[in-house]
C-alpha positions in Angstrom: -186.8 17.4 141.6 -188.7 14.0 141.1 -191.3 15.8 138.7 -188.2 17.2 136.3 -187.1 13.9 135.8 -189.9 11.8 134.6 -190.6 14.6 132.0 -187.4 14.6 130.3 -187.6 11.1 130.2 -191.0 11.0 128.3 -189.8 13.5 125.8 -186.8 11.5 125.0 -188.8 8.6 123.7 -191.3 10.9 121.7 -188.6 12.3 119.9 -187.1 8.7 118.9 -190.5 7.6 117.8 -190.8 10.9 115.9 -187.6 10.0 114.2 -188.7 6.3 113.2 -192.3 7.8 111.7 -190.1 10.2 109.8 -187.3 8.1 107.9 -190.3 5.2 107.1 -192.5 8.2 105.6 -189.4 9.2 103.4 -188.6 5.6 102.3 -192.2 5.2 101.2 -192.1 8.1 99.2 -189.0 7.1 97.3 -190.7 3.5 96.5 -194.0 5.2 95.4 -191.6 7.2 93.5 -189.8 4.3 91.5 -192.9 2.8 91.1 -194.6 5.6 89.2 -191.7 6.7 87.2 -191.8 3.4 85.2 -191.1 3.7 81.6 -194.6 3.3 78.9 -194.5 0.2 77.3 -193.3 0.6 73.4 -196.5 0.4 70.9 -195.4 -2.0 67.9 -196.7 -1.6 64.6 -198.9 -4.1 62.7 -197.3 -5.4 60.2 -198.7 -4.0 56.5 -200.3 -6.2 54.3 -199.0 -6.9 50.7 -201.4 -7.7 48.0 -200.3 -9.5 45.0 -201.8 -9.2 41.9 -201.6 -12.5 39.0 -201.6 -11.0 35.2 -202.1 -13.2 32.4 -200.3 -12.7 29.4 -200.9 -13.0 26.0 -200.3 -16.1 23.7 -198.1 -14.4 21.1 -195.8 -13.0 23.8 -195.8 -16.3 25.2 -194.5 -18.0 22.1 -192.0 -15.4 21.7 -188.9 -17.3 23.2 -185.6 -15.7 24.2 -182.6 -16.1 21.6 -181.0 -19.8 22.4 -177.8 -19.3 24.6 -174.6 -19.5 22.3 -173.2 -22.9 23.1 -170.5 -22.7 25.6 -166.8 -22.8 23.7 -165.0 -26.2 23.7 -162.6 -26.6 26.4 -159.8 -25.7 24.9 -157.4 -29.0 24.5 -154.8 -29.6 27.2 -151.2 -29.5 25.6 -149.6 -33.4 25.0 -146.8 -32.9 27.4 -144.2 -34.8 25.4 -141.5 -36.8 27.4 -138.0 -34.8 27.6 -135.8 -37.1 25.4 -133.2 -39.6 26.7 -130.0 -37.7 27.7 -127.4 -38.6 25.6 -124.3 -39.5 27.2 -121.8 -36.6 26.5 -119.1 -37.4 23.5 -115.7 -38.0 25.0 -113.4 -34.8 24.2 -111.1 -35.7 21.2 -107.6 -36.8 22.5 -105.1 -34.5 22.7 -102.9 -34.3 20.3 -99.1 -35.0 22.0 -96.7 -32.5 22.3 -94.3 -32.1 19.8 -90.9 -32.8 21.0 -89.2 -29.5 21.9 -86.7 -28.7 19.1 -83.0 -29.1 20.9 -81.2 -26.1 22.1 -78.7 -25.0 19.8 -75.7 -26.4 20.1 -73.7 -23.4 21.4 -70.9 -22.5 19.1 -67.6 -22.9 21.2 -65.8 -20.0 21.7 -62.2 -19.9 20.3 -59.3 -20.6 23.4 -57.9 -17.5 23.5 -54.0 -17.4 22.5 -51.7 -18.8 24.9 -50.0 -16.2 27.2 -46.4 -15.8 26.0 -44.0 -17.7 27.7 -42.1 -16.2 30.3 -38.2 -16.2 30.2 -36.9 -19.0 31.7 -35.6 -18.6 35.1 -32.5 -19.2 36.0 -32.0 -22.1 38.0 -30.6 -21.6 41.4 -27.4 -23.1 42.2 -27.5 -26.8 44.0 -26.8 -26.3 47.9 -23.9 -27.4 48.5 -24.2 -30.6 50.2 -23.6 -30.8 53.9 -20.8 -33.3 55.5 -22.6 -36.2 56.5 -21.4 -37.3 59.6 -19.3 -40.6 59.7 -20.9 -43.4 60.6 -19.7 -44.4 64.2 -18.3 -48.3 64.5 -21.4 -50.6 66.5 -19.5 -50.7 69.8 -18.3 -54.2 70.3 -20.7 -56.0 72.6 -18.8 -57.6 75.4 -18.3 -61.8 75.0 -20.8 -63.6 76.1 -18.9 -65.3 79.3 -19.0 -69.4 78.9 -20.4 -71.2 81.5 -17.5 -73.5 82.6 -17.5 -76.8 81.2 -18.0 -79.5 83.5 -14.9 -81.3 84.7 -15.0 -84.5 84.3 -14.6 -86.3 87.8 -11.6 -88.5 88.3 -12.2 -92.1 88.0 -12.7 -93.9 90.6 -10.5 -96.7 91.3 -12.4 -99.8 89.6 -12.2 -102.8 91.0 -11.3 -105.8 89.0 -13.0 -106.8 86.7 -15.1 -110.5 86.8 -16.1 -108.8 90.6 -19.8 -108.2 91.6 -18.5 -104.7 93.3 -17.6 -103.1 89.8 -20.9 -104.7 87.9 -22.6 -102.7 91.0 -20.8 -99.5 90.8 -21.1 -99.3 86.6 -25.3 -99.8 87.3 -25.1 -97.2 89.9 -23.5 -94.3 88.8 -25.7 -91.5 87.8 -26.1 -90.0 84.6 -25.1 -86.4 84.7 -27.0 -83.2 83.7 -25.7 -81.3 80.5 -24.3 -78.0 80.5 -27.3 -75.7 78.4 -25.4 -74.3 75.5 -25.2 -70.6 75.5 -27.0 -69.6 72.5 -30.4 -72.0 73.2 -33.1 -69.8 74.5 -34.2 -70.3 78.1 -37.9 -70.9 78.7 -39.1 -68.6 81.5 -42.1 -68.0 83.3 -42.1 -63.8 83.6 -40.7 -61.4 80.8 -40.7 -57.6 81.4 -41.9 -55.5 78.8 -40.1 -52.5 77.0 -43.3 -50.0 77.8 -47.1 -50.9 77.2 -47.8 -53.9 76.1 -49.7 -53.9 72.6 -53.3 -55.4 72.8 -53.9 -57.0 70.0 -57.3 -55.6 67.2 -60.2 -57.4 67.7 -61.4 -58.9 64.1 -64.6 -57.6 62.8 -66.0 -60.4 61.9 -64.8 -62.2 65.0 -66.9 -59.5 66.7 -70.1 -60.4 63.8 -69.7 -63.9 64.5 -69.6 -63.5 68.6 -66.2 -65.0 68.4 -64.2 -65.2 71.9 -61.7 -67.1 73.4 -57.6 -67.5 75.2 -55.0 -67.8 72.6 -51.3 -68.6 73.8 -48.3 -67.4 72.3 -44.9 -68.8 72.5 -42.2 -66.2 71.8 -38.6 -65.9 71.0 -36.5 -63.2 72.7 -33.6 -62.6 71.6 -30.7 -60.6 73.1 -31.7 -57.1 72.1 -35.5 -57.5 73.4 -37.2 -58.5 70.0 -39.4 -61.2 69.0 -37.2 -63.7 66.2 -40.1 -66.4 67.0 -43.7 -66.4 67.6 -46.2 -69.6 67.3 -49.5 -70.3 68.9 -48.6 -72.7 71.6 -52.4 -72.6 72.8 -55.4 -72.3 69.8 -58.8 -70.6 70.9 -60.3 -72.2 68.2 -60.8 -69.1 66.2 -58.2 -68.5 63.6 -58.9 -65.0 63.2 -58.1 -64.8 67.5 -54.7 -66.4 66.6 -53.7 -64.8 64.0 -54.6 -61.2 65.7 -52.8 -62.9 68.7 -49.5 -63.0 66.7 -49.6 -60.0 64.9 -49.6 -58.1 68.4 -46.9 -60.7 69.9 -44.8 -59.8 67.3 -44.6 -55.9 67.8 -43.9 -56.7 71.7 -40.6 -55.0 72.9 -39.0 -57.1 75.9 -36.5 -56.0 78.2 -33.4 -58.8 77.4 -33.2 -62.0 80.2 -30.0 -61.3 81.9 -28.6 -64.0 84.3 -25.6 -62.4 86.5 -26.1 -59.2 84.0 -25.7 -61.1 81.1 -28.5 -61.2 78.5 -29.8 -64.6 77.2 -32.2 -65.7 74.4 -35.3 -66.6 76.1 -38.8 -67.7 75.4 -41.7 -67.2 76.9 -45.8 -67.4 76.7 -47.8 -64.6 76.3 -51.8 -65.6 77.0 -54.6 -63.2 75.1 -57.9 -63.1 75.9 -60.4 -62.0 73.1 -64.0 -61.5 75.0 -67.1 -59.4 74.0 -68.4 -57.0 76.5 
């Protein structure tokens, strides 16, 4: 068993180095190959030699000159580029002639009026209505008389005293002086009137209006029995006369109710204020 072994193992390494000696022996041969398979080097030619030859030549050919070369032509001049002339300013178109005035239009020729239509017939005139009854005119019922206050009666005397006495120089100073019975047809001044249905305002002047024109006018008015104004002044000015007199055109067309005292009417007076103010 020993011997076996140590011979394989010898003949392993011979075959390697059998192996080596055998891939070197190839590589060689492939150099030595290369090497001889170079190309030849290329042979270049001498270059030929070129001989040149001088001939003389004869006098009479020598004098024998070529025709002169025709002179070259003149340039040809350049044109004188003359300067365009100065532009003349353009002639103004002739004026127009103006129009001639269109002829008028004919006058046209006015047609005849045609013939009056004939007249009709006269109608006959329709009889006047007969006129209706007027009604008679009723009496003015008779206003009831206006009662009189009674007059005063006049106190008795008193029993004087003698005269010459101080008593009756005393009782003479003394004695009062007494009030007089109104008469029954002076208008009573009073403080509140009732109106016969809306009270007119009075028109505010335009130009009062322009010229910022304001103020209170008072109006005294005159009542008389049947509730109409007889009277009307301005008791108080505003300063304005257009205010007062617009004041008393309204006081004027003022229905009252009549003053009665004990249901009997009275003439009265009263003031009416009217304000005139811009709002």
């Amino acid at each position: 068993m020993t011997v076996s072994k140590t011979w394989g193992s010898h003949t392993s390494a011979g075959t390697r180095a059998a192996a080596a000696a055998a891939v070197l022996a190839v590589h060689g041969g492939v150099i030595a190959a290369l090497m001889m398979a170079r190309p030849e080097p290329m042979l270049i030619d001498e270059p030929q030699v070129v001989q040149i030859r001088f001939v003389e030549i004869a006098p009479e050919i020598q004098q024998v000159q070529a025709p002169p070369a025709p002179e070259p032509a003149p340039p040809a001049p350049e044109p004188v580029v003359e300067p365009p002339p100065p532009e003349t300013p353009p002639e103004p178109p002739p004026p127009e002639p103006p129009p001639e005035p269109e002829p008028p239009p004919p006058e046209p020729i006015p047609e005849p009026p045609p013939p009056p239509p004939p007249e009709p017939p006269p109608k006959p005139k329709p009889k006047p209505p007969e006129p209706k009854p007027q009604p008679k005119p009723q009496p003015p019922r008779p206003q009831p008389p206006r009662p009189q206050p009674p007059a005063p009666q006049p106190a008795p005397p008193s029993p004087m005293p003698p005269a010459g006495t101080p008593d009756a120089a005393q009782q003479r100073s003394a004695a009062p002086d007494l009030p007089q019975a109104p008469r029954a047809d002076t208008p009573r001044l009073v403080g509140t009137v009732d109106y016969l249905g809306e009270r007119p305002t009075p028109d505010y002047p335009r130009a009062a209006r322009r010229m910022r024109e304001e103020g209170r006018v008072v109006v005294r008015v005159t009542i008389n029995v049947r509730g109409t104004v007889d009277r009307a002044v301005v008791q108080r000015s505003s300063g304005f006369d257009r205010l007062d007199q617009a004041a008393l055109a309204a006081a004027q067309q003022t229905r009252f109710r009549p003053y009665t005292e004990n249901g009997v009417a009275y003439a009265a007076m009263a003031d009416i204020p009217y304000d005139f103010k811009l709002r």
